[in-house]
Every structure is written in C-alpha cells, then in structure tokens.
N, C-alpha and C positions, 0 to 999 in steps of 0.2 A: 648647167654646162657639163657637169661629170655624168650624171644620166644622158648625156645625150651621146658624151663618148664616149662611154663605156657600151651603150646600144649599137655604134657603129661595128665598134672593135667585133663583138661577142656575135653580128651576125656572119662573119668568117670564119669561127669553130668549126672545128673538125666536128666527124659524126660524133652522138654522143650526146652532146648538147640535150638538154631537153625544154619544152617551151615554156616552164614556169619559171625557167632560171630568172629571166630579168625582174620578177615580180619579186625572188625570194629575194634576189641579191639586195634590194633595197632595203629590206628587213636585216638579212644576214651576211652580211660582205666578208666575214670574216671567218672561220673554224673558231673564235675566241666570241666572237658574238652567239654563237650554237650551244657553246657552254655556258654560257650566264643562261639562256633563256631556259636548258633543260631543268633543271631545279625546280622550276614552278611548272613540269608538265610529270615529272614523275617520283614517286615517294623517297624520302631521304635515303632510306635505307640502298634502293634501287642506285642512285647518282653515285652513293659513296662506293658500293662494288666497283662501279664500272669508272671513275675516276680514279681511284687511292692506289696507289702505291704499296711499295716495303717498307715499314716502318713507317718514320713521318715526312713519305714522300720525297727525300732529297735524292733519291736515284732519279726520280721524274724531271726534278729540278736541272740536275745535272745534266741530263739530255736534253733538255731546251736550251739552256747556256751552252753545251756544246755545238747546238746547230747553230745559234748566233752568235759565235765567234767568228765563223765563216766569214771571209768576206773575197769576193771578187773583183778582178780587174775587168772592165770591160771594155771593151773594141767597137767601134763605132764607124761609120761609114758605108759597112758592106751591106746594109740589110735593107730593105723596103717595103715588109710585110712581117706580121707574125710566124713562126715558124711551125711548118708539122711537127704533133709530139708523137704518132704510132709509132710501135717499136716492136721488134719481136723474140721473143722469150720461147727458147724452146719448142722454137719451128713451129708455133701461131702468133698471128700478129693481133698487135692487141690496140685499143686507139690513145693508149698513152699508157709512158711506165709508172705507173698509177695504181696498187692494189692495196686488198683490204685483205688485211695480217688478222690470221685464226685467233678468235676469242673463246674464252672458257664462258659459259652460260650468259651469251648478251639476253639472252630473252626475258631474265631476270631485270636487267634495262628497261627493256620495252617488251612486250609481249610478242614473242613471232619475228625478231631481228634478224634469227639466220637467213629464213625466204626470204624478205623485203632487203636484206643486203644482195643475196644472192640476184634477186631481180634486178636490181638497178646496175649491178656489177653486167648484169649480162646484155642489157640496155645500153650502157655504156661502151660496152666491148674492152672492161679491163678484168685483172684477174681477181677473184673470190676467193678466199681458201676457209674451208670449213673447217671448224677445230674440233678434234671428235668427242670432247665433252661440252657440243653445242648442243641447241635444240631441235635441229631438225637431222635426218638422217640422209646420209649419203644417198641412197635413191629417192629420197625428196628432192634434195637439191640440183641432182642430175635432171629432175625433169627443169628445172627453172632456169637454169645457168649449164647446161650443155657444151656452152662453148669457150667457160672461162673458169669451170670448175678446177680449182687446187684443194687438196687434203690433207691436215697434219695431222701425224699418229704420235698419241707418247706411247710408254714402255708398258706393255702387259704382259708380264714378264710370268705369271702362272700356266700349270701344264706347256711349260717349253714353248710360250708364246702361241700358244692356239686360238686368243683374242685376236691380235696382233694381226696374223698370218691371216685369220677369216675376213677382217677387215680390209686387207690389200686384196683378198680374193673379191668383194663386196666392189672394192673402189673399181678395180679393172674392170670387171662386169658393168659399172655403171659408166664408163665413161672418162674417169678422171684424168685429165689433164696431165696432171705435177703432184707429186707426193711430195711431202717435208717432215722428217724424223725430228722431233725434237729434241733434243743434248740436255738444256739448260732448266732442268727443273727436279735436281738431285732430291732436293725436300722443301717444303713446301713451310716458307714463312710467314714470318706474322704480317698483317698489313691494319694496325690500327684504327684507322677511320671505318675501317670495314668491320670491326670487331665492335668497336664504340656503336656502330650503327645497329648490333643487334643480329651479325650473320655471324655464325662460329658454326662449328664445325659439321652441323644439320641444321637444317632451312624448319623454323621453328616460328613464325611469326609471332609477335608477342605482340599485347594489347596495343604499346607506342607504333610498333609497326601498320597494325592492320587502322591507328588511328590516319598514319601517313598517307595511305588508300585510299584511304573514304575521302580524303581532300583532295586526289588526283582523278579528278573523273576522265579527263582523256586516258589516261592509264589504264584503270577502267574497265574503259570499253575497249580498250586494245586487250583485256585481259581476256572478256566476253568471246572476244572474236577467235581467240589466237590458243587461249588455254593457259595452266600453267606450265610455269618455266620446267623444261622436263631435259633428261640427258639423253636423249633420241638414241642417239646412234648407238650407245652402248647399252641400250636400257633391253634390249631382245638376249641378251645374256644372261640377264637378271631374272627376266618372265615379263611378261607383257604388260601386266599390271599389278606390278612394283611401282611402290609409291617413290618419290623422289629423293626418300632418305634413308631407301633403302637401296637405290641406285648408287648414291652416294657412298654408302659403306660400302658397296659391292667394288667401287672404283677404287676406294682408298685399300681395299682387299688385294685389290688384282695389279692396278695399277700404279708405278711408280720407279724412283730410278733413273740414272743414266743410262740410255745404250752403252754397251761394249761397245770396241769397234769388232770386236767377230760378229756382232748381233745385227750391227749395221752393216756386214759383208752380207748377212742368211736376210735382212732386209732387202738388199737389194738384189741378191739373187730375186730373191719372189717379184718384185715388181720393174716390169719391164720398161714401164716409160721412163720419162725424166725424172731426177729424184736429188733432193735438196738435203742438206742438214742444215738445222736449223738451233741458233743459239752460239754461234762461234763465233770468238774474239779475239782468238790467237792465232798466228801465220801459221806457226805448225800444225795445227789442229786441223786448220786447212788442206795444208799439206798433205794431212795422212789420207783426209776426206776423200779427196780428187787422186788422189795415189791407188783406192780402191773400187775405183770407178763411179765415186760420185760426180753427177753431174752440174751440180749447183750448191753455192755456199750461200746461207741465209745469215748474216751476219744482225744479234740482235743480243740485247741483253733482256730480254724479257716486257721490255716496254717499263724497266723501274720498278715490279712487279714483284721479286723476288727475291732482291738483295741489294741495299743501296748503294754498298760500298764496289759495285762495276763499274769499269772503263765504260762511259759512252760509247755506243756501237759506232757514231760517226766519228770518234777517234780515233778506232780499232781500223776502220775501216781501209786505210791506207796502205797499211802494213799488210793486209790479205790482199787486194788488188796488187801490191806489188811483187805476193806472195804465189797467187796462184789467177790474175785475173786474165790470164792467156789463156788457161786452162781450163774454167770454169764458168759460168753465169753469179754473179753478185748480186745478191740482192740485199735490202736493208730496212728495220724497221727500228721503234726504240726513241721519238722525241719528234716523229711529222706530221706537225700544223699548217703544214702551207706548201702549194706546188711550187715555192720558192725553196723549200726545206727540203723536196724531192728535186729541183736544179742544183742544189750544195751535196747533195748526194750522187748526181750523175756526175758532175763537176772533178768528185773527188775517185771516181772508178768506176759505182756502184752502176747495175743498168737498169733498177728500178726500185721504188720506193713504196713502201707499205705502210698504212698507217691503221692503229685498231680503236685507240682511246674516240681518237675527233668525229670517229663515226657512231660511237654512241651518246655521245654529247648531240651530235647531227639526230639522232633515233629523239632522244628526250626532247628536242627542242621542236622539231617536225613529226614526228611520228612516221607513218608513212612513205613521207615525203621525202624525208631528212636524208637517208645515203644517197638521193640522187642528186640535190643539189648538191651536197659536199662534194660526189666527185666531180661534176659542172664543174665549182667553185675551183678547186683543184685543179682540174685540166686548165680552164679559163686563166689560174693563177702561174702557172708552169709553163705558158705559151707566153704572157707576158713578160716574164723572169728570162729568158731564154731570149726574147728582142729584147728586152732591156741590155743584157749582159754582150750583142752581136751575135750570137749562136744562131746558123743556121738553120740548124736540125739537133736532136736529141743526142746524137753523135758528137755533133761539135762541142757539146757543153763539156767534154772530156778534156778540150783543148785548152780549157780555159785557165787564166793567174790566178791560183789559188793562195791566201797565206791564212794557213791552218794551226793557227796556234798549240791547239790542243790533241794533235795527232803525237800517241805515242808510238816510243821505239820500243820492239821486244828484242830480249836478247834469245 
C-alpha cells in the first residue's frame, strides 16, 4: 500500500525528479538510510573525513537536536494538492530551495564528487556551490552546472590577496552565479575521528589505510575513473604537477584567516554579482554585512566542523531574519537531513537550505548515483512537509506556528 502511494504522489513532482527515484527510494527512503549503507562502499578513513565533526562530534549533535526541536502548527483545510517548491534566489529560479553547501576535498569520499554533485545539481535545477579547496576546478564545473553554479572563497590573504582576487577574476569569466566569502574558519581544529582514522596534517596513506582500499572495490574503481583526490582549483598556483601534499602546504602557506570587513569591502568591489557571507551567527555581523552592500547572509556554523561549543545555525537564525531578512537573501546550512529540516528553516525566515554532510553519505552509499537521488529524496520530502503542514507555496511556510525553543536572544 505505501508503494503504491507514494507511486501516486511522486508522479506530480516538479521537474527535477529523475526516473530511478522509485527504484532507490525503496532501498533508501531516508538521508539516515544513505549513511549506514556508505561505510561498506568506501574506506574507513574516507567515511570518517567526510562525517566527523570538532572534537567528539557534539557540535553535529547539537545541530540535529536543534532542528528537532522545531515543531509546527499546521492548518488544514485549504490545500488539495502538493505544493510547488521553485523559488528564486538571486534573480534565477531554481526548482526548489534545496542546495548543496561547499565542501573541503569530497573526492576524498568518493572519487570525482565535485562533477557528479555538480551534475545532478544542474539536472535538478538547484544550486551547487563549489568549495575552492575541492577537486575539481571552477572552469570544470562551469562546463557541468552552468546554470546553478555557486563559489566559496576563503582567505588568501598572501601578496595583498593576488590568489583571492585571480580567483573572482577566473569565477566571473566562467560564469559563476553567487559568490560566498567565508568568515568562520579563523584556525583550523581538531576533529578526532578524522585523526584516529589516519588523516593528519598530509595525506600519507599508511599500510591500515591502503588495507581499507583494497576491501572497497566500488571505491576502487571510482578511483580508476576519477583520479586521485586532488585540490583543483588552487593546485595551478602551486604548478601543475604538484603532488597533493604539496598543494596542501602551499594552502596552509597562503591561505587562512578571517576576512576583515575592509577585505570583504575590496572583495566585493571585484566581484559584481551577487555575493554572500558565509559563516554568521550574530545579528550584528549581519548587520555590518548588508550595511556594505552585501547581498546575501549565509547563516552557518561550519556544519559542527570546527568548534563544538557554536549556537546552532537554526537557533541563530531568527535573530538575523529579524535582523536584516528585509534586506537581504538567508540562506542556511549546519544540521539538514531532510526536506522537512529545509521546511523548519523556511518556516523560521531562511529562503533556502543547504545541506553538505548527507550528500556524501548519498556519494558512499550510491556512488554515482547518490546526489541525485538525495536531492529527489529531498525535494519529494519538502513538498510533502509543506502539504502536511497547509502551506501553499514555499512562501507560505513563512507563515507558519512556529514554537522554537532553542532560538537565541543576542544582546
């Protein structure tokens, strides 16, 4: 019976959709299903990167308990269909407020996860944003994703930012969409699981490692195909063939730091489009953001990633939409497993949700496959949440009884 309802509902999606959804969905109905299965598709070392946390994980924690404390009233009566979720973000419209938040080396996950994110992002028609210490490079990905291309830069703060500056020169040229400054990554902490597993400070494979390999033959051959995990985009600074830990010293040389906010004036002087800061959790921080003509406030504490003792971003969140959400575009990452977790975030201001962890959980568990279905999953789950709750339209989830326990006050 539930397969045959859920057949009904899913042939009303919006574009997007794509046609192995019903096949995965019976395998993997959930973002928490995609994680258990990845472990047995790619090496320990690989899982613990791209899931682990600061410390022992209790910023992770804390972001998921923040998003289930949410809880909604819902209104009943007015609705008689699922609602459209496109939306539009900086004057393109996208087919739901649905993106996938810039990661540091997923291809160390899976071999090749920037493309095959990038693809299915552009398949789906949501937004991508490349993290410029991923594996593939800005003019890669501009061929792939054309139309839903986003790029975050952090601080290259050597020769007066001539990394930095070349790179917004590179992004324009190619295309880019939406730029995002990142704030929140002053130095750079411990993340235990990630250490216990054998990655410290150069990518050194040791005997247990390369033993974890040999037992992951989809891995593998995603390796065969795809290459090793390499830092693309910044790697043409270093020399062409610079091995990957030599790329690495050259990053930890050049790069690092919080923007100023003079640095993030001369940032957006240079770049003319739309332009994000990304990593904010205070109103006033906001405040100063959108005072200087930023256009868009990325509200995130790192995804748990860099210190555990942060406000959840969906706490924070409340106090900057009331702070500046007239003014600016909100957007939000840092704890979402589910297009219900992105309805508690438009609910509470936000006008889209990004998620980075569940899409590599989705990479290990599918491979190829895996970010299309998650965003399916996603969309499919965010249209249901949205008629569950009466909301019209994406819009209307704004309207909604919110009681948010865990939203703080700043003074």
């Amino acid at each position: 019976m539930h397969d045959v309802t859920a057949k009904k509902e899913h042939t009303h999606l919006p574009h997007g959709i794509g046609a192995n959804f019903e096949r995965l969905y019976k395998l993997y109905p959930t973002s928490a299903y995609l994680r258990r299965a990845a472990p047995h598709n790619v090496p320990l070392f690989s899982f613990e990167y791209g899931d682990t946390g600061a410390g022992a994980d209790v910023g992770i924690a804390h972001n998921w308990a923040a998003f289930d404390s949410i809880k909604i009233v819902p209104r009943y009566g007015g609705i008689t269909d699922l609602p459209p979720v496109d939306v539009e973000l900086f004057g393109t419209r996208y087919a739901a407020p649905i993106g996938i938040a810039p990661m540091g080396g997923p291809s160390l996950v899976w071999p090749g996860a920037d493309v095959l994110l990038a693809k299915a992002a552009q398949r789906a028609r949501v937004p991508y944003t490349l993290g410029v210490a991923g594996g593939a490079t800005i003019e890669e990905i501009a061929k792939v994703a054309p139309d839903v291309f986003w790029l975050q830069l952090y601080r290259f703060y050597q020769n007066d930012h001539a990394i930095g500056f070349d790179l917004i020169r590179r992004a324009t040229a190619a295309g880019v969409k939406v730029m995002a400054l990142t704030l929140d990554v002053p130095v750079r902490t411990t993340r235990s699981r990630e250490a216990y597993a054998g990655l410290g400070r150069e990518f050194h494979p040791n005997m247990r490692m390369i033993g974890e390999m040999i037992v992951r033959p989809k891995w593998l051959l995603a390796l065969l195909r795809h290459g090793y995990p390499r830092f693309a985009t910044i790697r043409q600074y270093v020399g062409e063939r610079a091995g990957t830990n030599e790329v690495i010293a050259f990053a930890r040389k050049n790069m690092g730091g919080v923007f100023s906010w003079e640095e993030v004036a001369r940032y957006r002087d240079k770049w003319k489009g739309p332009m994000l800061v990304k990593g904010i959790l205070h109103p006033a921080d906001a405040e100063k953001a959108v005072s200087m003509g930023i256009d868009g406030i990325w509200v995130s504490n790192h995804g748990g990633r860099q210190i555990e003792a942060l406000v959840p971003s969906i706490d924070a969140l409340p106090a900057i939409v009331s702070a500046v959400g007239k003014k600016a575009t909100i957007v939000l990452d840092s704890g979402i497993r589910s297009g219900q977790d992105v309805m508690r975030a438009l609910a509470l201001g936000a006008e889209a949700g990004f998620a980075g962890k569940s899409f590599l959980w989705a990479l290990g568990a599918l491979g190829d496959e895996g970010p299309a279905h998650l965003i399916d999953l996603y969309i499919d789950e965010l249209r249901s949440s949205l008629g569950q709750i009466g909301a019209r339209s994406v819009a209307d989830a704004r309207k909604a009884v919110v009681r948010h326990p865990g939203a703080w006050k700043f003074e």
